[in-house]
N, C-alpha and C positions, 0 to 999 in steps of 0.2 A: 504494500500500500504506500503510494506517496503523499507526501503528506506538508503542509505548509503551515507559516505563522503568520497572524499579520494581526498588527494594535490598532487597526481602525475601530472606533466602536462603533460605528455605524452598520458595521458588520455582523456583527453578532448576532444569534440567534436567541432571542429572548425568550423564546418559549421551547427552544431546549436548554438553557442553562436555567431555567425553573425546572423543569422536567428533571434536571438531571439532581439539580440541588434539593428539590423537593421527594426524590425519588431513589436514586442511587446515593449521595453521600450519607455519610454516618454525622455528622456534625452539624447545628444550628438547623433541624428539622421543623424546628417551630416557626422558624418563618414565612411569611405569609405573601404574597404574589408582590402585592406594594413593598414588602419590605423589603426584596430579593431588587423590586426597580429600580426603589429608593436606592440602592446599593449601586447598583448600575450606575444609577444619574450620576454620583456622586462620587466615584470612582476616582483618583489618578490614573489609571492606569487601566489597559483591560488590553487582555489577548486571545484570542482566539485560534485552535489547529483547527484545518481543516482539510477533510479530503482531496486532491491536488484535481483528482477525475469529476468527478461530481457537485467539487465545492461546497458540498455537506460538511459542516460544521462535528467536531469531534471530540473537542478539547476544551479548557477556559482556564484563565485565570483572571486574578482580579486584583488590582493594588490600592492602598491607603497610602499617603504620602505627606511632608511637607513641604519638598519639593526640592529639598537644599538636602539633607543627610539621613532622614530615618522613613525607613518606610514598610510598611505591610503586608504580606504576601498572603493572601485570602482565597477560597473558593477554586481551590485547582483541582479540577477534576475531568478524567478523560470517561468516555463512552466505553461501557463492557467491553461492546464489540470490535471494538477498535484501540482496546490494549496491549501491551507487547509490541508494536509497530513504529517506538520512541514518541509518542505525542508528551506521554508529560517531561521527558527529559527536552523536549523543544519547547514546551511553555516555558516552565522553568528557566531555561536558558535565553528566551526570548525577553523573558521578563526583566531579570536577573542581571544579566553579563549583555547585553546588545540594546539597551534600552536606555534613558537618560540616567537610572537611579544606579549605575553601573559603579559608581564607589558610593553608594549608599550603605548604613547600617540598616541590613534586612533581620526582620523574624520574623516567624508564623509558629503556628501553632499546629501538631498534626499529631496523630492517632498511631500512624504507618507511613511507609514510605522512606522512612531516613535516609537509606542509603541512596537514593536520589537526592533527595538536598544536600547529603554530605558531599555529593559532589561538587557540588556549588556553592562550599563554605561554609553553610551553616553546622554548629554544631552546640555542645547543650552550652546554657548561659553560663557564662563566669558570675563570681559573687555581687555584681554590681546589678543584675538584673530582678526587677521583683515584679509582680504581674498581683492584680486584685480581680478576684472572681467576679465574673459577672452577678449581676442582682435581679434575675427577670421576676416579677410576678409568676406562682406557679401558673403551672399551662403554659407559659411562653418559653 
């Protein structure tokens, strides 16, 4: 399968990256169609893979930023069907290493996966990092 990147967001399929975030990820399920847009709108950053044949869309990621040195790595998620074929290791690296935030301080948070973002620097916090649980109302 070949496969491409490209950070237009104009691109993106918004009712697969719901589909996919409301369906396939394990993390922030409780989101809700506006909250998943609101994310979109609001975005630095957003990338999309997609099938190079079809131009079906297959992959996402999604950044927070300040635009200067710290920023985000959110919502990276590739399609079942089209895993194993490098899409998240070209999000990632799309996002990451080939993008403005390229000497940026990255972190994300993630379940699984490590040994792909170790590829691309990230690895566990030194002492200076502290993180405060989110506070949702239950159900959210």
């Amino acid at each position: 399968m070949a496969i491409i990147a490209d950070d237009d967001p104009t691109r993106i399929d918004r009712e697969w990256v719901w589909r996919m975030l409301s369906t396939e990820a394990y993390w922030h399920r409780w989101r809700t169609r506006a909250d998943v847009d609101a994310q979109l709108d609001a975005a630095w950053r957003v990338v999309g893979v997609y099938d190079a044949d079809s131009g079906a869309q297959i992959g996402f990621a999604r950044a927070v930023s300040d635009g200067v040195n710290d920023a985000y790595l959110a919502d990276v998620i590739v399609d079942p069907a089209a895993r194993g074929h490098g899409a998240g290791a070209l999000l990632v690296q799309t996002m990451i290493d080939d993008g403005p935030g390229v000497a940026f301080r990255w972190t994300l948070f993630t379940g699984d996966a490590h040994g792909l973002y170790e590829k691309f620097g990230f690895g566990a916090p030194d002492a200076t990092a502290m993180v405060r649980q989110g506070r949702r109302p239950v159900g959210r």
